[in-house]
mmCIF file of the C-alpha atoms, coordinates in Angstrom:
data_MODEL
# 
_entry.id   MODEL 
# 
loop_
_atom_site.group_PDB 
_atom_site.id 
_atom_site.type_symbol 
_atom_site.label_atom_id 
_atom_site.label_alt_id 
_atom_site.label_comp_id 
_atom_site.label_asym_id 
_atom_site.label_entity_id 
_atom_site.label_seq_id 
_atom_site.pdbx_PDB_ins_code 
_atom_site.Cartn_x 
_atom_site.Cartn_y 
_atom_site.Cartn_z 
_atom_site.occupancy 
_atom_site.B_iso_or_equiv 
_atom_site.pdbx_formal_charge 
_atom_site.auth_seq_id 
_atom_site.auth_comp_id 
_atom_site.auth_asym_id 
_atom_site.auth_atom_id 
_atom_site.pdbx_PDB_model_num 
ATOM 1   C CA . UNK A 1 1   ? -20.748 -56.111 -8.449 1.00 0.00 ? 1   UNK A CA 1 
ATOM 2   C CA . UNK A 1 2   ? -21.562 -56.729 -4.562 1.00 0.00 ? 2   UNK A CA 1 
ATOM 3   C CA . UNK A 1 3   ? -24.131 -54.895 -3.085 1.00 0.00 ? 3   UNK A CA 1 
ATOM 4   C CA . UNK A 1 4   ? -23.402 -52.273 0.136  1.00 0.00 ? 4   UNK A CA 1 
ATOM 5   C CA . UNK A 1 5   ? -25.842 -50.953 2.544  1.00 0.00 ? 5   UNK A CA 1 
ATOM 6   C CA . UNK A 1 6   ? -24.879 -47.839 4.226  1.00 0.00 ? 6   UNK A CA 1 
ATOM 7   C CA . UNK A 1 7   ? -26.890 -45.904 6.579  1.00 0.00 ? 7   UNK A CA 1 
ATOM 8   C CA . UNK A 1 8   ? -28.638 -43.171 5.377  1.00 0.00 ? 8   UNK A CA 1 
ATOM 9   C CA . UNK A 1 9   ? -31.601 -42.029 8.208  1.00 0.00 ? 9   UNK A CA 1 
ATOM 10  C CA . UNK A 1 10  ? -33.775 -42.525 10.709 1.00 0.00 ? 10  UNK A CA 1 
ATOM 11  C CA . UNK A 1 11  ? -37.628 -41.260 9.817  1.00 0.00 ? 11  UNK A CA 1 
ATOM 12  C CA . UNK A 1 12  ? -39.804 -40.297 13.105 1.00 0.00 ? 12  UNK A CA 1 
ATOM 13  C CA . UNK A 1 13  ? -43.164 -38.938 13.156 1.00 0.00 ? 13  UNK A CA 1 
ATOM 14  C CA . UNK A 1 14  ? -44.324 -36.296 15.187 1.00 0.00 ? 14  UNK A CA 1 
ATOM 15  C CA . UNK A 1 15  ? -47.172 -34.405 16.126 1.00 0.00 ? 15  UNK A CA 1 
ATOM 16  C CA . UNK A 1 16  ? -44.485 -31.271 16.734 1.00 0.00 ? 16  UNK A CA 1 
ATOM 17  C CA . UNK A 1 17  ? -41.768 -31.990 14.645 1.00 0.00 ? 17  UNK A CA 1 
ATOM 18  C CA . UNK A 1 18  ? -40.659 -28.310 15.439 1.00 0.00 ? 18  UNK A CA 1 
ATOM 19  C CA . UNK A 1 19  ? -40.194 -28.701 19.165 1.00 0.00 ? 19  UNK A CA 1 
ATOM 20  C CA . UNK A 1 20  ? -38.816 -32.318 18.638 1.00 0.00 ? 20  UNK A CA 1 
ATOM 21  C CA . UNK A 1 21  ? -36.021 -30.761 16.430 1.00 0.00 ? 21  UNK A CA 1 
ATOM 22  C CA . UNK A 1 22  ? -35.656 -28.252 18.611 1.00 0.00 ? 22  UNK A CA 1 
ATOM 23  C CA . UNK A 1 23  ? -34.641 -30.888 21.400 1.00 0.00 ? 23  UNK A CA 1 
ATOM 24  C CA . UNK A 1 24  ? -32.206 -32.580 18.814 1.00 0.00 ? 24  UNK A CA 1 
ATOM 25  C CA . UNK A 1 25  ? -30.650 -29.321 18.373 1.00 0.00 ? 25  UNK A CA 1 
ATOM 26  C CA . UNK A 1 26  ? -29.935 -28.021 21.891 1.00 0.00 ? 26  UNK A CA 1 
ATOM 27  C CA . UNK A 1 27  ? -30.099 -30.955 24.000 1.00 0.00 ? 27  UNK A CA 1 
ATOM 28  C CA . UNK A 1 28  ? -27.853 -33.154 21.743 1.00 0.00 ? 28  UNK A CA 1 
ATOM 29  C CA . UNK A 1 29  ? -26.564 -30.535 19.125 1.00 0.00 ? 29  UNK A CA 1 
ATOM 30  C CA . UNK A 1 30  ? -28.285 -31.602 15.775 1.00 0.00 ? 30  UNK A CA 1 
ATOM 31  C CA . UNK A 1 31  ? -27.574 -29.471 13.237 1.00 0.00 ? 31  UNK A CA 1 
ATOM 32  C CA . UNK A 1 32  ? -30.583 -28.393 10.550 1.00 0.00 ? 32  UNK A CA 1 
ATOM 33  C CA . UNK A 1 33  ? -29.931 -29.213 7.231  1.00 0.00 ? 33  UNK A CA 1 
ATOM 34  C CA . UNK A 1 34  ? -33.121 -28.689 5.836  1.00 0.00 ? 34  UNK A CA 1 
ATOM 35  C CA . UNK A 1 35  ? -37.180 -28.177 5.689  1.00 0.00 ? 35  UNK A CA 1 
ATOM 36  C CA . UNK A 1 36  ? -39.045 -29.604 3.040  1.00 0.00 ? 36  UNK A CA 1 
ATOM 37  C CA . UNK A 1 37  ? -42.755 -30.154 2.805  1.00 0.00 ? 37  UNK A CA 1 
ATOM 38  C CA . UNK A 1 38  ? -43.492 -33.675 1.859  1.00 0.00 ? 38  UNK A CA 1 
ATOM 39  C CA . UNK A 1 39  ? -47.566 -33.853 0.415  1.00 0.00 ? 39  UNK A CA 1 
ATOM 40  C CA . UNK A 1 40  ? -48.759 -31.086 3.064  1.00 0.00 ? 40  UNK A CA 1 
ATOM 41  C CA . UNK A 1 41  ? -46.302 -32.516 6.015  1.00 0.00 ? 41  UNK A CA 1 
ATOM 42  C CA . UNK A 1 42  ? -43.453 -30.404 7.089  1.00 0.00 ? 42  UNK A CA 1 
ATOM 43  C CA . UNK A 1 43  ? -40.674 -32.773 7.506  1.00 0.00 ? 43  UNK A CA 1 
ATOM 44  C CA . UNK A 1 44  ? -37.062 -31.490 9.326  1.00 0.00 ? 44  UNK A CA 1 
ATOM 45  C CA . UNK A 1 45  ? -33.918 -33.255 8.477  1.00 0.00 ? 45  UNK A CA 1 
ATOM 46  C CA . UNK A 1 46  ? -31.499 -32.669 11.186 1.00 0.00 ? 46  UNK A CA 1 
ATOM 47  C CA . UNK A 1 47  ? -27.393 -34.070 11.218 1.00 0.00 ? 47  UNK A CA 1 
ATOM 48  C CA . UNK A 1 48  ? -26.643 -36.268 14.172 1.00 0.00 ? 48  UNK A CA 1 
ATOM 49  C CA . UNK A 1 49  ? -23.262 -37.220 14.906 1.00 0.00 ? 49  UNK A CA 1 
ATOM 50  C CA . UNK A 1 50  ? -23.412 -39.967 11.978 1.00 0.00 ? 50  UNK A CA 1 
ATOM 51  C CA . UNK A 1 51  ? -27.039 -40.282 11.718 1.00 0.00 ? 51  UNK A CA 1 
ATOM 52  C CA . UNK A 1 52  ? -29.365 -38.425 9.175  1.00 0.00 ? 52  UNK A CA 1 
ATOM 53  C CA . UNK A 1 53  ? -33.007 -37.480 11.293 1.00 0.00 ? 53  UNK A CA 1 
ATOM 54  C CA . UNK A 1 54  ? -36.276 -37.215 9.612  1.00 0.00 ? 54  UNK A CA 1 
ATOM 55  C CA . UNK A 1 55  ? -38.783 -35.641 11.575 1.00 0.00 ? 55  UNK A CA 1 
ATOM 56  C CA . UNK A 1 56  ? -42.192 -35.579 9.681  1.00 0.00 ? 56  UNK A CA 1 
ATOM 57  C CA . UNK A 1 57  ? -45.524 -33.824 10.911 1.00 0.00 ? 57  UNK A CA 1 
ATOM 58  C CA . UNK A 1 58  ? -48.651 -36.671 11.585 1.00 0.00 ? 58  UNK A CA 1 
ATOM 59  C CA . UNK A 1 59  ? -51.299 -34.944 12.604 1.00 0.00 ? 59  UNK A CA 1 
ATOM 60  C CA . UNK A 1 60  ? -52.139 -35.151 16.460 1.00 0.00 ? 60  UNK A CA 1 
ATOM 61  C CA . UNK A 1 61  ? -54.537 -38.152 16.634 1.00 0.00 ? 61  UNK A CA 1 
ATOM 62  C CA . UNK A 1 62  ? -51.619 -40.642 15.087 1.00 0.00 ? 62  UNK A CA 1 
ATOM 63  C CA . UNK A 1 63  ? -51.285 -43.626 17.502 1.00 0.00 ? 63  UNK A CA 1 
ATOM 64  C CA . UNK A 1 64  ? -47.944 -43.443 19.468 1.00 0.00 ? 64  UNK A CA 1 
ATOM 65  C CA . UNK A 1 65  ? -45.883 -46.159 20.372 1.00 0.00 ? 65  UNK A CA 1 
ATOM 66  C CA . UNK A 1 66  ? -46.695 -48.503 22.997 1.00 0.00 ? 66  UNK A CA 1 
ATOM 67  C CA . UNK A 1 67  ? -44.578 -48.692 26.538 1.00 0.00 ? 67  UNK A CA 1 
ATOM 68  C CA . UNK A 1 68  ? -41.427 -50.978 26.091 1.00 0.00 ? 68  UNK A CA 1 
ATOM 69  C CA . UNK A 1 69  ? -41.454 -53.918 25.310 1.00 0.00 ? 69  UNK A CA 1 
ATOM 70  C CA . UNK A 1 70  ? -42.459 -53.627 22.184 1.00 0.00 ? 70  UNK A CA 1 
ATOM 71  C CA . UNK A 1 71  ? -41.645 -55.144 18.344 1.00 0.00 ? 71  UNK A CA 1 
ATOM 72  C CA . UNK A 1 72  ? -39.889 -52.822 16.272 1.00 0.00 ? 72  UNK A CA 1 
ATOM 73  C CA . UNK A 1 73  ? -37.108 -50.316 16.621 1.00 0.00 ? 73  UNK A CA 1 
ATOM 74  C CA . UNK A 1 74  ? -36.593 -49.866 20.302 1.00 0.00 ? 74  UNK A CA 1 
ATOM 75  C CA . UNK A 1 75  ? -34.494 -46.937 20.545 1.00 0.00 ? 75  UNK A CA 1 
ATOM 76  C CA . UNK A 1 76  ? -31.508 -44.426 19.293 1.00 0.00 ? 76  UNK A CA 1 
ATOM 77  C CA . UNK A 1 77  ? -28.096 -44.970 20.381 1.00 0.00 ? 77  UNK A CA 1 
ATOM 78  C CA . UNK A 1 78  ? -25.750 -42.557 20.740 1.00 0.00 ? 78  UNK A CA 1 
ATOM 79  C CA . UNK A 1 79  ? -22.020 -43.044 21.719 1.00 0.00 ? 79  UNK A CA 1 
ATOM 80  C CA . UNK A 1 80  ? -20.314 -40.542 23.678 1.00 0.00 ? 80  UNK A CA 1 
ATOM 81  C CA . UNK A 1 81  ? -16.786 -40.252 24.974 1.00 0.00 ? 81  UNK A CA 1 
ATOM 82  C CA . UNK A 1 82  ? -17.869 -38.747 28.520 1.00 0.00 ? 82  UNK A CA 1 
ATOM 83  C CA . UNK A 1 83  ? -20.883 -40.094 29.810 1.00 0.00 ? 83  UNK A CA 1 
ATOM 84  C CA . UNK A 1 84  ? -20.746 -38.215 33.608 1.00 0.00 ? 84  UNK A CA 1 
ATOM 85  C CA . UNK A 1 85  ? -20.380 -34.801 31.664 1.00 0.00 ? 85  UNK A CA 1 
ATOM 86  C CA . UNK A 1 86  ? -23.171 -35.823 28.905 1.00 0.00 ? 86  UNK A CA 1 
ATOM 87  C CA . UNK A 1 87  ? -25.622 -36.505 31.589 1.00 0.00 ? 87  UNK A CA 1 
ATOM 88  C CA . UNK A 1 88  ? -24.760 -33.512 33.381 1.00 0.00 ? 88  UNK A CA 1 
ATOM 89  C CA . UNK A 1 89  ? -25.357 -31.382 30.627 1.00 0.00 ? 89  UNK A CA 1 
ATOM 90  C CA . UNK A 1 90  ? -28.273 -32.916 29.768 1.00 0.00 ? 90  UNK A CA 1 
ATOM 91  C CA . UNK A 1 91  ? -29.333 -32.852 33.323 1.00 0.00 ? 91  UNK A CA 1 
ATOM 92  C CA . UNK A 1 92  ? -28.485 -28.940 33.197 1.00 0.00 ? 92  UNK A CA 1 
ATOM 93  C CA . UNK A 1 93  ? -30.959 -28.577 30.209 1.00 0.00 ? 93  UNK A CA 1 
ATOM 94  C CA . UNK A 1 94  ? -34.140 -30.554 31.713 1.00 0.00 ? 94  UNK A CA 1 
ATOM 95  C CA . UNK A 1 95  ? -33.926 -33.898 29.950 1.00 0.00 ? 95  UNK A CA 1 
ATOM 96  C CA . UNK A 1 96  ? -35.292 -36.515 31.281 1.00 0.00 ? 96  UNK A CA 1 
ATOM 97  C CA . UNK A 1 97  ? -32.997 -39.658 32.094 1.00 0.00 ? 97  UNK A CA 1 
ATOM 98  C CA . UNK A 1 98  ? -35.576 -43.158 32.352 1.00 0.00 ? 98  UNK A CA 1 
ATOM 99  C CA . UNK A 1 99  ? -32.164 -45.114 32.728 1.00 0.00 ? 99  UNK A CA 1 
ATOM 100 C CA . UNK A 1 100 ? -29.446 -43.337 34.912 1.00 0.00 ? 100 UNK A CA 1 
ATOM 101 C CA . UNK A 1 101 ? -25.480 -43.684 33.849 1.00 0.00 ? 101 UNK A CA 1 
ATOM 102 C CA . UNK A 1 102 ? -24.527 -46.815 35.154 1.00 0.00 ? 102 UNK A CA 1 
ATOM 103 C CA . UNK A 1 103 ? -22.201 -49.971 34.011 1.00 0.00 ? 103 UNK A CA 1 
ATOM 104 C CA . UNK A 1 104 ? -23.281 -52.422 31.521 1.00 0.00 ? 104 UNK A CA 1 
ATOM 105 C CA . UNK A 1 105 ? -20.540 -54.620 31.101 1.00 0.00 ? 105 UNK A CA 1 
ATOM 106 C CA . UNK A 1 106 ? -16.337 -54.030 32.275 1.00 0.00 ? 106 UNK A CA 1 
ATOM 107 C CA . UNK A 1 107 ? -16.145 -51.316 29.600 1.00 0.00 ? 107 UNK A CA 1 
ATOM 108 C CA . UNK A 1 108 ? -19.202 -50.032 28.444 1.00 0.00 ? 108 UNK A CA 1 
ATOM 109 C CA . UNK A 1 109 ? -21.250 -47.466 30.244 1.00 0.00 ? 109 UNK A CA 1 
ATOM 110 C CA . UNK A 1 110 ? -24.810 -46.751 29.197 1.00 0.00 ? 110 UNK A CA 1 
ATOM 111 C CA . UNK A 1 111 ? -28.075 -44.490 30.058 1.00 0.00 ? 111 UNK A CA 1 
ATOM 112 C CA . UNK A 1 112 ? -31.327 -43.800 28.742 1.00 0.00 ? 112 UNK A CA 1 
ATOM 113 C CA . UNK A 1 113 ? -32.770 -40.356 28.004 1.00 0.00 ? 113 UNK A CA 1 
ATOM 114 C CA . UNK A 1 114 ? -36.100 -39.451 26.917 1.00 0.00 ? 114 UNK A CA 1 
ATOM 115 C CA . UNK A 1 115 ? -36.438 -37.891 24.006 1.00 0.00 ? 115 UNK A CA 1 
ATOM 116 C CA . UNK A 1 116 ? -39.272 -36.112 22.256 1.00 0.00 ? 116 UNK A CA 1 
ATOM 117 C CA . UNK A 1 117 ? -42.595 -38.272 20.863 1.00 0.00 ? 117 UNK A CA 1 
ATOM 118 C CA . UNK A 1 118 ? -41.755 -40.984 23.766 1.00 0.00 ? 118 UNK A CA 1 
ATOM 119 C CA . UNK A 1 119 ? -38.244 -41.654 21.138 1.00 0.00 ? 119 UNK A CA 1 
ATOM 120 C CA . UNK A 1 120 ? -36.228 -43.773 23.899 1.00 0.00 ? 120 UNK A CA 1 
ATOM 121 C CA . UNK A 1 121 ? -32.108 -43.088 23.075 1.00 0.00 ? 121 UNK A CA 1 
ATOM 122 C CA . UNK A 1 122 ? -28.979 -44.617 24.801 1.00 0.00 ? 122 UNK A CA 1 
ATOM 123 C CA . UNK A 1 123 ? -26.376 -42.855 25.723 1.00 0.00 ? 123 UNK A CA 1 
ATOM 124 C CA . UNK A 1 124 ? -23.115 -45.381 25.251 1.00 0.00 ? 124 UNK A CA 1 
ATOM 125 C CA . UNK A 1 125 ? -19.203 -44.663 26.502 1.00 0.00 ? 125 UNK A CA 1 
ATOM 126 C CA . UNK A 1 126 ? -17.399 -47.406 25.586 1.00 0.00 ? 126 UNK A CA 1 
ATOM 127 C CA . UNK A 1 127 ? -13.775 -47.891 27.274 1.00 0.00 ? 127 UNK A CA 1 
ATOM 128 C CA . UNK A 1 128 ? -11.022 -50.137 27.193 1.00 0.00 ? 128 UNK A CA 1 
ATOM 129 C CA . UNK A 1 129 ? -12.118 -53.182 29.108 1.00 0.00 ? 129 UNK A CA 1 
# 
């Protein structure tokens, strides 16, 4: 039998992982699927598009991650089909944009938004070339 990997989730910490859901949910609609308490730590698991968030409590004094660039997972990224009206929306709800829209390549668009816990996440519009 061969062997599949499928994705399942991405796990972040936070020191909030209330307010970071609560970004997830109405900046990017998330939906909540569930709250579980995990030895003492309340950890969220929110629906992304086709990504599975874990968002587990640390307590406060947990070491964050360093400024880019760093080794490890670098960021989130998100495709959508409209990046001028995702970045105005996002705009319209305070989020923070370190990377604004702008070409990467003939037929790929990206920007970078901020997310909660420093969580850097690419926003990606892919068109015909």
């Amino acid at each position: 039998m061969a062997i599949t990997y499928t994705a399942d989730h991405i796990h972040l910490r936070s020191a909030d992982p209330v307010a970071a859901a609560r970004f997830y949910v109405e900046a990017l609609g998330a939906k909540e699927a569930s709250r579980v308490d995990v030895n003492g730590a309340l950890r969220i698991i929110l629906d992304l598009g086709s990504f599975r968030l874990f968002l587990e409590q640390v307590p406060e004094s947990t070491a964050r991650t360093p400024e880019p660039p760093f080794i490890g997972i670098e960021h989130i990224g998100l495709g959508v089909n409209d990046l001028d009206a995702a970045a105005t929306d996002l705009r319209g709800r305070g989020v923070r944009f370190t990377t604004e829209p702008r070409e990467a390549r003939p037929g790929v668009r990206i920007a970078f938004i901020e997310g909660p816990d420093r969580v850097r996440i690419e926003l990606i519009e892919r068109r015909g070339a």
